[in-house]
C-alpha positions, -999 to +999 in steps of 0.1 A: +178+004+025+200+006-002+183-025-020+154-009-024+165+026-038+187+009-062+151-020-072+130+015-076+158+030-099+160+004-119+120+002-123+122+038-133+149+030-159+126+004-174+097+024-168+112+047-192+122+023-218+087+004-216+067+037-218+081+041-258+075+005-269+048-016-250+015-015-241-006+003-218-011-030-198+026-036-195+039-002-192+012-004-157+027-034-146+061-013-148+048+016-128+036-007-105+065-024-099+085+006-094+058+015-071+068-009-040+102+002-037+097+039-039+074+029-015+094+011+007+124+037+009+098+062+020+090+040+049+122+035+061+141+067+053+109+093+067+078+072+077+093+052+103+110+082+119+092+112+118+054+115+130+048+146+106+057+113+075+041+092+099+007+100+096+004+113+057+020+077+048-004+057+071-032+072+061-028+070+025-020+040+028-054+030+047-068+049+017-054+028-012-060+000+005-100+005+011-105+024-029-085-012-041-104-036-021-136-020-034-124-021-069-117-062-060-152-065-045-167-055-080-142-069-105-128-100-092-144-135-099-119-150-076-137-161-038-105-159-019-093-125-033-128-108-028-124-128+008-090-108+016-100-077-005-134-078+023-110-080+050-086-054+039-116-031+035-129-037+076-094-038+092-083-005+071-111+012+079-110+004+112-072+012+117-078+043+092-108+055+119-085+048+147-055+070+136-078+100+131-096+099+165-058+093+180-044+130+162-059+154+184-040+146+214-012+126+195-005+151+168-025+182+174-033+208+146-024+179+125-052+161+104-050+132+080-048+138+042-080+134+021-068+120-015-038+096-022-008+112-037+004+110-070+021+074-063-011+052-048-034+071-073-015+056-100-018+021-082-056+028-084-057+039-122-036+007-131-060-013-109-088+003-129-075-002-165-062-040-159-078-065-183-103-089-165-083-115-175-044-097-154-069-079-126-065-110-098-029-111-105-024-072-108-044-067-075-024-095-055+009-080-070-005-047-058-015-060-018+016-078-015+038-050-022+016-025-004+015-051+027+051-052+026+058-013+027+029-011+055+045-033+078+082-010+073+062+020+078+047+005+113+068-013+124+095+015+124+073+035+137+063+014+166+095+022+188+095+061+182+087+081+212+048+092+199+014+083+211+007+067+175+034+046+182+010+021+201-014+027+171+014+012+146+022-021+171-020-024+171-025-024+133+012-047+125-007-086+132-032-076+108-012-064+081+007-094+087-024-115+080-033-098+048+001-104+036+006-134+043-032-145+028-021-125-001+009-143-003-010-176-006-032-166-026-006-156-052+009-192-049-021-205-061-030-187-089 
């Protein structure tokens, strides 16, 4: 746990120093970077534990992960990203529709947020303002650290005492599928 505060302090650090004297492009790849380990300590210190973190996390999650594979679908030239990027889109929709019909007996009075916050947004403006020639290699950069904080978010949630606790052990092979595709893909580029 500490690894990754200290990774997301140090991305903020250079964040800061990048912001004054590089590019947009590279300060991006910065934010993005520091992006995965925030992300990652949210999963393990409040997602993983608490069901009102829970749901907010998964289902933004679900969100960035549909709004990024749709920006793949149109920019990419790349068969095997826009493969994964068409695979993330069903099996995120699918686990995104899931989660939602589960709240009113699992959570009720709770509903599932509408817009990403400020974090995955930026992931999606980076994604949008990537050259053609860094998207496939922003995008992959993106899914694998995205993957990575999904499967800490479900996977700790998977043993709490909640009905949405089946929900996370259902949706943790397929994450593991996209990451690991993802991962291979990256290899190869």
């Amino acid at each position: 746990m500490i690894r990754p505060l200290l990774a997301g302090v140090a991305c903020v650090a250079l964040l800061a120093a990048c912001t004054q004297e590089q590019s947009p492009e590279a300060v991006d790849k910065v934010q993005d970077a520091a992006a995965g380990p925030v992300g990652q300590t949210s999963a393990v210190t409040m997602g993983s534990n608490m069901v009102s973190a829970y749901i907010p996390n998964a289902a933004m999650g679900d969100m960035y992960e549909i709004q990024a594979a749709d920006i793949a679908l149109q920019r990419s030239q790349n068969a095997q990203l826009k493969e994964l990027a068409t695979m993330i889109k069903t099996d995120h929709t699918a686990a995104s529709n899931a989660m939602k019909g589960m709240l009113p007996q699992a959570a009720p009075g709770t509903t599932a947020p509408t817009a990403l916050d400020q974090r995955r947004q930026g992931l999606i403006d980076n994604l949008r303002s990537a050259s053609a020639e860094n998207f496939d290699r922003t995008w992959i950069d993106q899914q694998i650290a995205a993957h990575n904080e999904a499967l800490t978010l479900h996977r700790g949630f998977a043993d709490q005492d909640s009905p949405l606790a089946a929900h996370a052990r259902s949706v943790v092979p397929k994450i593991e599928a996209h990451l690991r595709q993802a991962e291979a893909i990256k290899a190869a580029m």
